[in-house]
N, C-alpha and C positions, 0 to 999 in steps of 0.2 A: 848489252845487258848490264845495269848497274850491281856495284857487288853487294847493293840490299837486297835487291832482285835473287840474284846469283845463290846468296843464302838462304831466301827463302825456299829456292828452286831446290836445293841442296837439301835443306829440311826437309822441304816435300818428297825427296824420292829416297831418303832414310827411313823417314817415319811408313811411307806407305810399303814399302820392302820388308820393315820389321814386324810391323802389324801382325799378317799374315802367318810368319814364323813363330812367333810369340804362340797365335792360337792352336800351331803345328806342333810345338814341341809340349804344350799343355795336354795336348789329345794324345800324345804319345806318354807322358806320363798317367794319361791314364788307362791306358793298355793294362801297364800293372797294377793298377787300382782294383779295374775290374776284374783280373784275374781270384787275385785276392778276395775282393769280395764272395765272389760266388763259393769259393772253397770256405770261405770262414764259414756256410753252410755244413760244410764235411765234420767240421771240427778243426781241435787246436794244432794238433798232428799235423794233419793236411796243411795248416796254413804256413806250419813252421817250414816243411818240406818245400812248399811252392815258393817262399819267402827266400830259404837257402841258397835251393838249386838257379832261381830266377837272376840273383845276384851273381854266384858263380856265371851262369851264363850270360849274361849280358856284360861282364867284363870282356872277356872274349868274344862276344860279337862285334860289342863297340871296338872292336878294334880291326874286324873286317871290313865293318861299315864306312869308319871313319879312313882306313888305305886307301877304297873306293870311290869316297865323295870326294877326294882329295882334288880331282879330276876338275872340279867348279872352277879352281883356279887356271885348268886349262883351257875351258869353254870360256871363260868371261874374258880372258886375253884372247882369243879368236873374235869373240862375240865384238868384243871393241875394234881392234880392226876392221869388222865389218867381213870377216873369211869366213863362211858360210859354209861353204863345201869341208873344212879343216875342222867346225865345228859337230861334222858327222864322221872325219875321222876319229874324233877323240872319244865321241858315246863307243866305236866301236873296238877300240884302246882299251875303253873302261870295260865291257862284258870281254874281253879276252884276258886282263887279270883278274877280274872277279874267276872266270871260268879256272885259271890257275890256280886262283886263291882257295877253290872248292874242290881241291885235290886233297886238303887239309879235313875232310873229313871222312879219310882213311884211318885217320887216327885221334881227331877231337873227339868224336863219343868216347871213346875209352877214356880220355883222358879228363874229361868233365868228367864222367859218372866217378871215375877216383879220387878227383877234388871233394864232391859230391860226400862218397861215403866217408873222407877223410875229415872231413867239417862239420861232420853233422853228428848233434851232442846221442843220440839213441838210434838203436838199431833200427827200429820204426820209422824215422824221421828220413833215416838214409835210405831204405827201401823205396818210399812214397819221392825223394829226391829223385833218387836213381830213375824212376819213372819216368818224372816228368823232364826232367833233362835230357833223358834218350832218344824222347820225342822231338822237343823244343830244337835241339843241335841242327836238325835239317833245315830248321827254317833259314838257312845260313846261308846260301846261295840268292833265294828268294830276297830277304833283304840287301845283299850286294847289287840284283837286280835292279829295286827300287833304288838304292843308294846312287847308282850311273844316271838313272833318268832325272831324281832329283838335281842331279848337279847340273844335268842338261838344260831343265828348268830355272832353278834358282842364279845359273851361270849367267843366264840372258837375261835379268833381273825380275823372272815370275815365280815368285814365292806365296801367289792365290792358289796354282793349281794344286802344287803340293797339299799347301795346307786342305783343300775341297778334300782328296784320294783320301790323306789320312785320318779327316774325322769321318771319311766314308767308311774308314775300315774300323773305325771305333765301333761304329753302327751294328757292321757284319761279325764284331768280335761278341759284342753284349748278346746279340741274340745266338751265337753259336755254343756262346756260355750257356745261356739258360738252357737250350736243344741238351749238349753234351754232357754238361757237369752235371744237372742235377735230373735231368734225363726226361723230355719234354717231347710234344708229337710224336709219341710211341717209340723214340731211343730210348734205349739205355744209359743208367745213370753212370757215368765212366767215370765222375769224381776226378781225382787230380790227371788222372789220361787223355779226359773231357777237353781239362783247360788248354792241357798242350797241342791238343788235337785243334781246338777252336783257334788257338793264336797261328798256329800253320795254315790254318784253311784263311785266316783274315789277311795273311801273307800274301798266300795264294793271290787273291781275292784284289788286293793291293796292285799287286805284278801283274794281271789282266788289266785293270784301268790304267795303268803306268803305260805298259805297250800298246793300247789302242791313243793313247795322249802321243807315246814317242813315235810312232807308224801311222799318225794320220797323215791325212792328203798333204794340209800344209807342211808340215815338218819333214815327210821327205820329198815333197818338190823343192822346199828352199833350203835344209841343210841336208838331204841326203842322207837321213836317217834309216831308209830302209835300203840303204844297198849293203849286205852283210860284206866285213872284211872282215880277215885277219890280223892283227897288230902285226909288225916285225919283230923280232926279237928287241932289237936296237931302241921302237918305240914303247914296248912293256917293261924295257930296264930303265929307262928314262921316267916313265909312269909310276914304277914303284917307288924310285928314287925319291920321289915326290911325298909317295905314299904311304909308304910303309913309317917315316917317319912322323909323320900324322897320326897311324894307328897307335903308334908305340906308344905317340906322347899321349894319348887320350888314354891307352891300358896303364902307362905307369901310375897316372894322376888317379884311375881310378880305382888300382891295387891300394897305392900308398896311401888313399884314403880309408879304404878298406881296411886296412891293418892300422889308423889310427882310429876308426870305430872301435876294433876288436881291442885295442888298447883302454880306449874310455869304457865298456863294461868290465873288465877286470876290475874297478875301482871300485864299485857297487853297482848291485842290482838296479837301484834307484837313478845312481846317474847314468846307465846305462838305458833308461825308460828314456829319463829327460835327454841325453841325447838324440833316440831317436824322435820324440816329440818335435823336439827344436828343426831337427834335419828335415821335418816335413815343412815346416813353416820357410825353409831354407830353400828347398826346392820351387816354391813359387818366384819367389826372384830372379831364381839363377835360370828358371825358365825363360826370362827376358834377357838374362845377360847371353843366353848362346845364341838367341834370337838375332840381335845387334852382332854379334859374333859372325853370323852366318851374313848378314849382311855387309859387316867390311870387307868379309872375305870377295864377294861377290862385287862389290862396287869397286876396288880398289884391282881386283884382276881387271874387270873392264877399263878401267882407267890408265893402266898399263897399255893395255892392248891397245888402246886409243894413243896412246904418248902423251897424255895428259896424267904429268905426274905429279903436277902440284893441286887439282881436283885427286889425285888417288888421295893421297895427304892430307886434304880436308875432308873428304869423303869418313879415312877414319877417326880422323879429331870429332867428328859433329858423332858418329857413330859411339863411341868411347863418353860424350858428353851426354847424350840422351839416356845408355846404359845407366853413368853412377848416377845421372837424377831420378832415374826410374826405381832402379835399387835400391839405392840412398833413401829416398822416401819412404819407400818399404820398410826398409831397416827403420825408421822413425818409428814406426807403430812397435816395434821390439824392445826400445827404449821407452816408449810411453806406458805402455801397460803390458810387460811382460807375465806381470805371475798371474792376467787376467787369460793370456791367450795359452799358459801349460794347462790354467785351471781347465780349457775346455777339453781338455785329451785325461788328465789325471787331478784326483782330489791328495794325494797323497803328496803332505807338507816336504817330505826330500825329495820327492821327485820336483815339487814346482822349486824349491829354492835352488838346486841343479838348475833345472832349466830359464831360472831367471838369470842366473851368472852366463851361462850357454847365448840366450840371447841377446842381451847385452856388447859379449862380447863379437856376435854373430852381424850387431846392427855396425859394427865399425867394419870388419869385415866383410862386408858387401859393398864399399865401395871400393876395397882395394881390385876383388876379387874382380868386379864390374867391367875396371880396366884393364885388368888379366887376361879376362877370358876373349874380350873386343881386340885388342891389341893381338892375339894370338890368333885371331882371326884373320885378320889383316894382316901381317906376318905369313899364315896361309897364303890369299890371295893375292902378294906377293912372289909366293915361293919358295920361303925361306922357312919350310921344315922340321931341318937337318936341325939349326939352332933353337926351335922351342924343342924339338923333343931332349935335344942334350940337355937345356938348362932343366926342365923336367926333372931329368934322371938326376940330375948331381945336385940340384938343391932340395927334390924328394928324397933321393936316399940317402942323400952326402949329409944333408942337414936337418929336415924335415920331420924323417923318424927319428934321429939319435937325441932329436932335441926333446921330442914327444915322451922317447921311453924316460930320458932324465927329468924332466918334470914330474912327471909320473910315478916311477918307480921308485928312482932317486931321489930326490929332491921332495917327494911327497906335497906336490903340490894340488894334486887332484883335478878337476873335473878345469879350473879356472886354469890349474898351469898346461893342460892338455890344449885347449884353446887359442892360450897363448902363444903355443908353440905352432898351432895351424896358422895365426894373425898374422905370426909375421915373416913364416914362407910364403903365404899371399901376398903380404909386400913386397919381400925381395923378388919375388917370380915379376910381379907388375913391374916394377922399377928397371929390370932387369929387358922386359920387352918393351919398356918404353925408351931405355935406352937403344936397345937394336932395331927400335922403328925407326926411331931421331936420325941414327947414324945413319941410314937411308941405302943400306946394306943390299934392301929387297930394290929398289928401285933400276939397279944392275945385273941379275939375277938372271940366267938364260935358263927360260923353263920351256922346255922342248917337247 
């Protein structure tokens, strides 16, 4: 094969890997779309509740979730090898920490519905929160379910089927909204019990197509998917090792942004509007950067597993390259006609001059962050954990916030020095995993 050929080949099986995920992680954002929607029927109350308690919870799940997929990097080093039978030990690896991991909801409802009442600006707000949190919590296991087969999937490089399951579950969620929340084919209208009722059932719903995809005929004649084990002790401390620093680093990131949100409304109402404006505009991108993310992860374990470590290495340079062009481009449209695209969420002149300084600064932003998120990916499918979620922790906390509140508070810089202060912890973070790619850290890495 010529290395024109080679690259091409290369392109081909990044582009047709990330596709798939890109249109997976759009349907999962809109899970909470449609939540939202259907409640802004109930009223403001309700939405703010649903809006609250959805955030609190889903930091804490992402961080089940992401322990659990952690796993992909264990499948796709089997998968490369070509060890077949090893890749049915490790889906049964994954449901015996998950199954661990869901001992933790002896004590997460409690501790969500406290976050819950503790965050929420009115008694009302915190009631309707507490509600729908109480509910939502169990869906916790269910998605650790899904989370092991995904990676069983995505590990062996099919990232079609997932995506098919999840916008199948978009389907089962829209219509169990309309049944539950506002109370349809002779239910009752449950209102915010409705939604959480309907996203557990769409869970549900999920985890039945997941297990007939992981227990078909193929899947356990050739990896032995359905013969249940139990992990050893020995292979679930190995597992989390993995894992748990994965969860962390995706909870710290998604704390520390959270508390740099909570930081930019303090400043005004107004920039508090235009950030959240901006941050939806924001999330279309970033939906391609986890996308390419999930895929270095995935090509770059197989690549391992194969002892081919100079394809793992190119694997994530073209992955990393296709991200910031993707991004990149995006972010053009933020720069060309920003105060066109706040005008279409708000007419109100602070809100859009906020939000034009916001996206501005958001369009240079998206290429750092581009190669952050991929490189961190990869880093993943590597192995190598331990070190994103430290640099995480010490450049989120260590630097990240202190720098955010003196902008801010101190320095009175506002909505621009807030930004500035997110720019360019997304640089150091990038810079920081492109160095620990280079060094080639992961490429000796015994992931067991």
């Amino acid at each position: 094969m010529t290395t024109e050929t080679a690259k091409k080949s290369l392109n081909a099986i990044v582009l047709a890997m990330a596709a798939p995920l890109i249109l997976q992680n759009i349907s999962q954002t809109l899970l909470g779309v449609i939540d939202t929607w259907f409640v802004s029927k109930l009223g403001s109350t309700e939405v703010a509740a649903v809006g609250l308690a959805g955030i609190i919870q889903f930091t804490f799940l992402v961080m089940f979730q992401a322990t659990v997929r952690s796993i992909v990097a264990l499948v796709g080093r089997a998968h490369g090898a070509n060890d077949h039978k090893k890749i049915g030990d490790i889906v049964w690896r994954g449901f015996s920490v998950a199954a661990l991991l869901s001992v933790s909801l002896l004590v997460l409802p409690w501790l969500l519905r406290s976050l819950t009442e503790l965050a929420s600006p009115t008694p009302d707000v915190a009631a309707l929160g507490v509600t729908y949190i109480s509910i939502r919590v169990f869906e916790t296991p269910f998605v650790m379910f899904s989370a092991v087969v995904w990676a069983f999937l995505v590990g062996r490089g099919d990232s079609r089927t997932p995506m098919l399951i999840m916008w199948a579950m978009v389907a089962v969620n829209v219509f169990l909204d309309w049944v539950l929340v506002l109370g349809n084919l002779g239910m009752p209208a449950l209102g915010v019990a409705g939604a959480a009722y309907a996203t557990i059932l769409a869970n549900v719903f999920n985890v039945t197509i997941s297990a007939f995809v992981l227990w078909s005929r193929h899947n356990r004649e050739t990896y032995h998917t359905g013969s249940p084990r139990l992990a050893t002790w020995t292979d679930v401390k190995n597992t989390l090792a993995l894992g748990i620093p994965a969860g962390l680093g995706d909870f710290i990131e998604i704390a520390s942004f959270s508390l740099f949100f909570a930081m930019i409304g303090q400043i005004s109402t107004e920039a508090l509007a235009a950030n959240n404006i901006a941050v939806q505009y924001m999330s279309l991108s970033f939906t391609v950067g986890v996308a390419f993310s999930m895929t270095a992860s995935s090509l770059v374990s197989q690549y391992v597993g194969s002892e081919d470590l100079d394809m793992a290495e190119r694997a994530a340079n073209r992955a990393i390259v296709f991200a910031v062009l993707v991004m990149g481009g995006i972010g053009l449209s933020y720069l060309i006609a920003p105060a066109r695209l706040m005008g279409v969420f708000s007419a109100d002149p602070l809100v859009i001059e906020a939000g034009v300084t916001i996206l501005r600064l958001i369009a240079v932003y998206q290429v750092f962050d581009a190669a952050g998120i991929v490189l961190a990916g990869a880093l993943l499918g590597g192995g190598d954990t331990r070190f994103t979620m430290l640099s995480r922790l010490l450049l989120a906390w260590g630097f990240f916030m202190p720098l955010t509140y003196a902008m801010i508070f101190v320095w009175d810089q506002g909505v621009w020095g807030g930004w500035i202060a997110a720019l360019t912890y997304l640089v150091l973070l990038a810079f920081v995993y492109a160095w620990r790619f280079r060094r080639g850290t992961w490429k000796t890495l015994e992931v067991v």
